[in-house]
N, C-alpha and C positions, 0 to 999 in steps of 0.2 A: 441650055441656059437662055433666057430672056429677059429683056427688058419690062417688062408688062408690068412685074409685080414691085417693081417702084414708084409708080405712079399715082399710086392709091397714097403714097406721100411727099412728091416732086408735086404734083396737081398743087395741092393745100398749101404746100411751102412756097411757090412762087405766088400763088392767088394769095397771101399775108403779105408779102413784101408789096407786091401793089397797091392792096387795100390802105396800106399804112400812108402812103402818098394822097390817099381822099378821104382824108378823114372829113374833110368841111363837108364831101360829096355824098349825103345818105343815102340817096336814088341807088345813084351809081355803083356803093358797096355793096345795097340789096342785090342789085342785078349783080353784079359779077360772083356776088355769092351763090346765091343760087346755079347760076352757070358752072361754075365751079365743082359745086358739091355735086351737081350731074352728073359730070361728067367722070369724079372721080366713082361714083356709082359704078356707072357703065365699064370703067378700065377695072371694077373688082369684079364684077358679074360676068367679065369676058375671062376674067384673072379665075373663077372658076369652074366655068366651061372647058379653059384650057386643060386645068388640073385634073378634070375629071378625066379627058379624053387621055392625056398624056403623062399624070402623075404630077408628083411634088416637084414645083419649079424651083430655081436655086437661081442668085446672080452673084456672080464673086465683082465685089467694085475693086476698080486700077485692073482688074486681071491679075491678083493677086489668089492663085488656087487654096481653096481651103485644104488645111486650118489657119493657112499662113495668115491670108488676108481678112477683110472684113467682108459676109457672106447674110446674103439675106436669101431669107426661104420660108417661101408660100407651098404650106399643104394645106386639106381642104380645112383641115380645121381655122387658123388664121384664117385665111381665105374668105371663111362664112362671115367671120369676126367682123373682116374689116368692111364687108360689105352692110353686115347689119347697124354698123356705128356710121356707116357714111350717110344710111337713107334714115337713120337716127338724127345727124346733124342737120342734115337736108329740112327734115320736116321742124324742129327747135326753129331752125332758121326763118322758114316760115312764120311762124307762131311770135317770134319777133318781132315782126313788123308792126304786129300791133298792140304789143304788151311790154316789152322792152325799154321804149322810151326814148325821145332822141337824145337827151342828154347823152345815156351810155352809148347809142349810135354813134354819135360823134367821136367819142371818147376810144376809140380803136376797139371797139366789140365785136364788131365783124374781125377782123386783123386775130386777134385773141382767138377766136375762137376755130378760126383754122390753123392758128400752131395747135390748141389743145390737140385737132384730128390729124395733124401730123406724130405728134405724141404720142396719142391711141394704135395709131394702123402702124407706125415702126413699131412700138412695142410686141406686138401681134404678129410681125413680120422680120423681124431681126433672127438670126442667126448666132451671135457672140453674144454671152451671159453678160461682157461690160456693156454692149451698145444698145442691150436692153435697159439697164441702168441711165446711160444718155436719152434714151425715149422717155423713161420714164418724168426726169428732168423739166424735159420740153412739158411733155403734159404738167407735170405739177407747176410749174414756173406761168405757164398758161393759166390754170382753177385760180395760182395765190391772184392773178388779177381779176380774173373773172369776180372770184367771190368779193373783194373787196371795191367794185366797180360801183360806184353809185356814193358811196361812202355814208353811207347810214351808222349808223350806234353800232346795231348789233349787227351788222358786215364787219366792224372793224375790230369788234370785243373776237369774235370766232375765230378769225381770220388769224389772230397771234395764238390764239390754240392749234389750230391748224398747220401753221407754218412751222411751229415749235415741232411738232410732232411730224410733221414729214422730214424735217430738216436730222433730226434724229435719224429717223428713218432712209434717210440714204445715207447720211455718214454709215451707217452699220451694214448698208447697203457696199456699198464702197472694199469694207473693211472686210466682208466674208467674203468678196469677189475674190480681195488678194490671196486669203485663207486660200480659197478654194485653187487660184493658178498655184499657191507654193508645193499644193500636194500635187497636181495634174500638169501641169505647165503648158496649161493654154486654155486659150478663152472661147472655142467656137464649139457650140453646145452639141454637135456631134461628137468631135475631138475627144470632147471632157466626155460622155457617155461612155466611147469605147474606152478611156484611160481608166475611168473608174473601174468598167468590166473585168480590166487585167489584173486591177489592185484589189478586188474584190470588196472592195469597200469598206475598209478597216474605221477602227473608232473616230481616229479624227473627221472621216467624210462625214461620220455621223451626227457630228457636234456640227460640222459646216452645213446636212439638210435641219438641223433645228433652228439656227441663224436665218436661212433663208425662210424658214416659216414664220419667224419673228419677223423678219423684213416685210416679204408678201402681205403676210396677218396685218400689222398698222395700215398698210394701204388697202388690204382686201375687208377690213374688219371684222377679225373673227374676233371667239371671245378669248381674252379677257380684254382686245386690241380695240374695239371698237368704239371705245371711251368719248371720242374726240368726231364722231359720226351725227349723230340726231343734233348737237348744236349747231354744227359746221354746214352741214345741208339745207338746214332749216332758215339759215341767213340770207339768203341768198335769192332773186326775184326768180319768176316760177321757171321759165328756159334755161336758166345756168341750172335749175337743181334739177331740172329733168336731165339734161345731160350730163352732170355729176352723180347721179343715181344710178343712171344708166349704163354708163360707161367707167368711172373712174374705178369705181371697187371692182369691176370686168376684169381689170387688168392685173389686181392683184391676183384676183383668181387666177385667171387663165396661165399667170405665172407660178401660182403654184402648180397647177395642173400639168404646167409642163413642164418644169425640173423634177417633179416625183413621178413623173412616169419615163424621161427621160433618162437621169439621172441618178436617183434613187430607190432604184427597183430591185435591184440586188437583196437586201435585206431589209421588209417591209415590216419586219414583227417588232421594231421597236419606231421608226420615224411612222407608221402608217397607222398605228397604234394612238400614238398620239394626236393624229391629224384628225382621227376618229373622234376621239372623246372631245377635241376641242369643238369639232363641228357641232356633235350634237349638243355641246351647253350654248353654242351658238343660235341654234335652233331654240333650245328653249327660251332663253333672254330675249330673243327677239321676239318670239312671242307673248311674255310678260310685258314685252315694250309695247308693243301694238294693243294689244288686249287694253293695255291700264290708260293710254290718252284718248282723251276729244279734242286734238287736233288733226285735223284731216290730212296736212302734209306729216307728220308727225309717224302718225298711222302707217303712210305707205315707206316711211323713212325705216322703221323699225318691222317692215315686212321686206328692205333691201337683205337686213339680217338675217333672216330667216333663210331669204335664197342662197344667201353666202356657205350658211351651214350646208344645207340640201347639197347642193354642189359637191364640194367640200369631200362629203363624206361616202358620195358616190365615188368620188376621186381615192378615199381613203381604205376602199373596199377594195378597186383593183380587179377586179371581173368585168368581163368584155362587156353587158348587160348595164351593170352601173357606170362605165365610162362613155355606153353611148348615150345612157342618161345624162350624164353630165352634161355630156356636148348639147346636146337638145334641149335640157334646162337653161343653159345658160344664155343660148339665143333670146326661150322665150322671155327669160326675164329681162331679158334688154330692151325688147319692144315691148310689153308690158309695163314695164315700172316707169321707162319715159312716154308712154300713152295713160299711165293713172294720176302721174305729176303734173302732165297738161290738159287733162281734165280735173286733177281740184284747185289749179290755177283757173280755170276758168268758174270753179264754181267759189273761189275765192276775189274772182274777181266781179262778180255778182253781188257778192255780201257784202265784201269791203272788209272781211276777214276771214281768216283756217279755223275759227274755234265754231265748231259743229254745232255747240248750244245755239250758236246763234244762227243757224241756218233753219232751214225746214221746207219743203213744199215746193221746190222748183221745180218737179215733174210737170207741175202746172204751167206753169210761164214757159218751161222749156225742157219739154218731151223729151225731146232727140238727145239730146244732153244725157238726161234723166235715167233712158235706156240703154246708153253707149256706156256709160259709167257702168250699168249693172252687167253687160256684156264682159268687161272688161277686169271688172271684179269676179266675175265668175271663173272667167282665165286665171287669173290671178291664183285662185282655190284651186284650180284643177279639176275643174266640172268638165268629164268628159264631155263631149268629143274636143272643146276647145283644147289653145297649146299648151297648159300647165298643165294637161295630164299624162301624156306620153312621156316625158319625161320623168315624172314623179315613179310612174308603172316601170321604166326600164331598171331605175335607180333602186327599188324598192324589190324589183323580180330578182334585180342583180344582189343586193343584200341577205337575201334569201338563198342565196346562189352561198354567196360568203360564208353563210351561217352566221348576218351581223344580224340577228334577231331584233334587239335591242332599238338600234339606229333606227331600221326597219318601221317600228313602231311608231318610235318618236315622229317621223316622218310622215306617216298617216293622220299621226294623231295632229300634227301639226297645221294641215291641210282643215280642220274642224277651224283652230285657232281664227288661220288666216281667212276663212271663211266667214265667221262670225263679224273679226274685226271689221272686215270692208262691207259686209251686209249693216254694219253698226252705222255707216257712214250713210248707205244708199235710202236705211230706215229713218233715221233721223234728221238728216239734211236732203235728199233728194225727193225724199214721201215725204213723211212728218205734216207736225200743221204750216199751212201760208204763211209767210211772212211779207212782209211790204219792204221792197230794196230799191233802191231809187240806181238804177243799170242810167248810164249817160248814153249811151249807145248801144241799141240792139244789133245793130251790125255787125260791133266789133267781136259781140259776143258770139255772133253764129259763125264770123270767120274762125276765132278760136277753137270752137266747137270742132269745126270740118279739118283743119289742120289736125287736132288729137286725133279724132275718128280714122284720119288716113292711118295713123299706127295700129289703131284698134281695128280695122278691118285688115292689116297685115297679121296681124295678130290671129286673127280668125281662119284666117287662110292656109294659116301655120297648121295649125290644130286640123283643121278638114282637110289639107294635104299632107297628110302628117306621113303617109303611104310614098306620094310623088316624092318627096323631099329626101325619104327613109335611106335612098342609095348614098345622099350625100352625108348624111348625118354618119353611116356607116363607114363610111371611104375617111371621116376626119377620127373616128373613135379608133380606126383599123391602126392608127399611128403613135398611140396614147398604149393599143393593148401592146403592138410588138414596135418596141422602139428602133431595130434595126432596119425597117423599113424610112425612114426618118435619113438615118446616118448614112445609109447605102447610096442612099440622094443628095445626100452632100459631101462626101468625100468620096465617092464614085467608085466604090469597092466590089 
């Protein structure tokens, strides 16, 4: 047992209560934010070295032994998680300083914005199905400000869509929790894994994994859930949506990811079944989403969808091959979608708007831009060697493994889609003809630039280390295929 794997959320929670006391002080938030999100890097990245060398870390808080007490546990999987969301927030926070604005500076943005990554990394890192529900909380209580921070029209039109719909969403949240202790009678998601194992999983578990896919689904947006996604992201100034992109529907997934492999593996031919077919309408609607706008945030809003399914359905296949797909997808789209967010913030903040027609020919004024964007897009598609191809190949090897022909398919075929749409962006607003933008500051624009770039060259690195990384990616999927390795490490069997 150690202390380590608390840190990555004790960091963030005490660096918000301080920030809260300088709100007049913007310097001072920067700095300490950045400091901050450093060092919580560092305490994840040590948090996975550890785990590598010595296994899945476990900490029971008061010294209360699991299932009694409340038990947090870092394997590699989390582990990757919460490292990839901290050097996510890290670089947002950046990109800040000069896009952001001081008004919402002042206005407790820094403060907000490390409960949201207290919210993310407990989530990622909880142990008990209810105090996954409490992280979850924190995070959503953290976005309703976030998103309505500035207080514009359409911040504040979205934002009661929004809140309507998560509020929903955890009361039912809540409600299947209890469902689930009256059959198992306890809350610590090893506990509940073996209770279920003994009960075999009878009809009613099966009605509680459908709940919990409704739950997950509004927050992860699958289809028919994602209703409330392209307005609600869209509102919002360019670093809130990159780390709402990037991380918030993360969470859904990564929660359903780990109650159906955790939890609900016993009898996959009817919940996994389902999980399938929703994935792949997921896929497809996301790609009718992307495909039919010329809005450029828009575009990559409706290619979050897309990943959501891909995911998804690697998870719903269940082979060792599709679930390290998963894990591997799901990284690269987290540095990806918040490195394509703060690059069409930047080329949004060039035009003076996201509507495409009215871009064209910034390769000119700005190269490096120009080509980072096409790098990034290319990832995005899954053009080998970069990181959205490893995972699509495991995901897809693994389907074929399933005999999920079908999904299989869609999947490939999808990969054209998502190619086309962001080539549609790179053609027409970053080639295309010149147009005349009157930019106030070329500075501001090339710090922007170098801040996205830092993801997009994480991004790259991903993809041509895709070999060095592979043991890790392995060692989080190893937990997902046999879940008693999981339980064995927390109630010490």
């Amino acid at each position: 047992m150690t202390n380590l794997l608390i840190l990555p959320i004790l960091i963030p929670l005490l660096t918000a209560v301080v920030l809260m006391m300088l709100s007049k002080y913007v310097k001072a938030q920067r700095v300490l934010s950045v400091i901050s999100t450093v060092a919580t890097i560092a305490a994840s990245i040590v948090l996975i070295r550890k785990i590598s060398l010595d296994g899945i870390q476990t900490l029971n808080l008061s010294n209360w032994e699991a299932p009694f007490g409340i038990t947090l546990v870092s394997d590699m999987l989390s582990a990757l998680l919460v490292t990839t969301t901290s050097i996510i927030t890290f670089v947002v926070i950046l990109y800040s300083f000069k896009s952001i604005g001081r008004d919402r500076e002042r206005f407790y943005y820094y403060p907000v914005v490390q409960f949201l990554l207290v919210g993310v990394n407990g989530a990622f890192t909880t142990g008990d199905i209810f105090n996954l529900f409490v992280f979850f909380e924190v995070m959503l209580m953290s976005s309703y400000v976030l998103l309505v921070l500035g207080g514009t029209k359409g911040q504040l039109r979205e934002s009661i869509k929004y809140i309507l719909v998560n509020v929903i969403s955890s009361a039912l949240f809540v409600i299947t929790v209890a469902y689930l202790y009256s059959v198992v009678g306890t809350l610590n998601m090893a506990d509940i894994s073996v209770k279920i194992a003994e009960v075999d999983q009878p009809a009613i578990l099966t009605v509680i994994a459908i709940l919990f896919l409704l739950v997950f689904g509004l927050k992860g947006a699958i289809f028919p859930l994602y209703f409330w996604l392209p307005g609600s992201y869209f509102a919002p100034p360019t670093p809130i949506l990159a780390l709402f992109g990037a991380l918030l529907t993360k969470v859904g997934v990564y929660s359903i990811m780990r109650t159906y492999t955790l939890f609900f593996y016993h009898d996959t031919g009817y919940t996994h079944q389902i999980l399938s077919v929703l994935a792949i309408v997921t896929i497809v609607m996301g790609c009718i989403g992307a495909l039919a706008y010329w809005d450029v945030k828009k575009i990559i809003i409706y290619n979050i969808i897309i990943a959501v399914g891909v995911i998804l359905f690697g998870v719903s296949v269940m082979t060792p091959a599709s679930l390290e797909g998963s894990v591997y997808y799901i990284i690269h789209d987290m540095i990806i979608k918040s490195a394509l967010f703060l690059l069409v913030g930047v080329m949004a903040f060039i035009v003076g708007t996201s509507d495409l027609k009215k871009m064209g020919g910034l390769i000119k004024e700005y190269p490096w831009l120009g080509w980072t964007f096409f790098v990034a897009a290319l990832s995005l598609a899954g053009i080998p060697p970069l990181s959205g191809f490893v995972g699509k190949l495991l995901i897809v090897r693994g389907s074929f493994e399933g005999e999920a022909y079908v999904g299989a398919g869609i999947i490939l075929a999808s990969s054209l889609a998502v190619l086309y749409s962001v080539l549609k962006i790179f053609l027409n607003g970053v080639w295309g003809k010149p147009k005349e933008y009157k930019v106030t500051s070329k500075g501001n624009v090339n710090y922007l630039w170098f801040t996205s770039a830092i993801l997009v060259g994480l991004a790259v690195c991903y993809g041509f280390g895709a070999e060095a990384i592979r043991p890790l990616i392995s060692q989080a999927a190893e937990v997902l295929v046999d879940p008693n390795i999981y339980i064995q490490a927390v109630l010490k069997e």
